[in-house]
C-alpha positions as CSV (number, residue, x, y, z in Angstrom):
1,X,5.2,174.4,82.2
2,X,4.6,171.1,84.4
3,X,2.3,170.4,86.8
4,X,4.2,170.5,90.2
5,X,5.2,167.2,92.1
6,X,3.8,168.7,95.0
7,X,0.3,168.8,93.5
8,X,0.7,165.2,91.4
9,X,0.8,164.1,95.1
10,X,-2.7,165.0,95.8
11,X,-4.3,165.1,92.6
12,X,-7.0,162.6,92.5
13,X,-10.3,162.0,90.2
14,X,-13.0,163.8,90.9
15,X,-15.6,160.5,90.7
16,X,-13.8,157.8,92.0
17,X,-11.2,159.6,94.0
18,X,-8.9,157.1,92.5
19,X,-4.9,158.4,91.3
20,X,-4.4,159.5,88.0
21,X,-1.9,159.8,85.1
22,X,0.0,162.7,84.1
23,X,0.5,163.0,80.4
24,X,2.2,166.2,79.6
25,X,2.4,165.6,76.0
26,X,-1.2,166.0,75.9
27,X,-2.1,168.6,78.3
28,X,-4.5,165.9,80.5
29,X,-4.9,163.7,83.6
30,X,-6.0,160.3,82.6
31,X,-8.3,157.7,84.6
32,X,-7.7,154.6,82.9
33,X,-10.1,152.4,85.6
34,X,-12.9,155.1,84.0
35,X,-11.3,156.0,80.1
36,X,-11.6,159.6,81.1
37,X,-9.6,162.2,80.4
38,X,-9.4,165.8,82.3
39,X,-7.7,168.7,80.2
40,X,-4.8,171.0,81.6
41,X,-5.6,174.5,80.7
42,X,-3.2,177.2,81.1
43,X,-1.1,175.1,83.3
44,X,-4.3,174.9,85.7
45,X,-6.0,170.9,85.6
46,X,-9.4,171.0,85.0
47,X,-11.1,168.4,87.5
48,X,-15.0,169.2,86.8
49,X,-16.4,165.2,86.1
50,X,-19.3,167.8,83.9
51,X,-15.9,168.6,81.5
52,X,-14.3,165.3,81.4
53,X,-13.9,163.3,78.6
54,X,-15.0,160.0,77.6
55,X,-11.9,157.9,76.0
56,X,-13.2,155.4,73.5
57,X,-11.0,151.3,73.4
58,X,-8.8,153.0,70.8
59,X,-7.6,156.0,72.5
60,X,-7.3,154.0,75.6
61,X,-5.1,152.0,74.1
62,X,-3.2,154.9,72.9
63,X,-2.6,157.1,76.3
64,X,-1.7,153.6,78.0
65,X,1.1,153.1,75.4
66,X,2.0,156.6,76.3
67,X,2.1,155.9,80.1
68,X,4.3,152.3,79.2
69,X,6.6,154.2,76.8
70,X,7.0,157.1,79.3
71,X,7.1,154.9,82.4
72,X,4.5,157.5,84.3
73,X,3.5,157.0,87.1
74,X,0.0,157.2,89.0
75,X,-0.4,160.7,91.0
76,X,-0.2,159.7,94.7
């Protein structure tokens, strides 16, 4: 199951209040200003900054290819 529209509307990151990207494919909200990633669990997003998780250059590079390849937008 998806995440809602209604709640991609709102969702924002926890630190920097900033708008996020949704990447179904692998279960997480991405902050690409802060390479951080939030899981989805059981359809529920996680949005604790303690449970986040630091992206390193390479995976950065490869959830951005995922956002250009899957046109995604930002939430809000």
């Amino acid at each position: 199951m998806s995440l809602s529209p209604e709640l991609l509307k709102i969702l924002a990151c926890p630190e920097d209040k900033g708008p996020l990207y949704y990447i179904e494919s692998e279960s997480m909200l991405y902050n690409s200003r802060l390479s951080r990633s939030y899981e989805i669990r059981d359809d529920i997003p996680v949005m604790l900054i303690d449970e986040a998780v630091n992206v390193d250059a390479v995976e950065h590079g490869r959830l951005m290819a995922i956002v250009a390849e899957q046109a995604i937008d930002p939430t809000f």
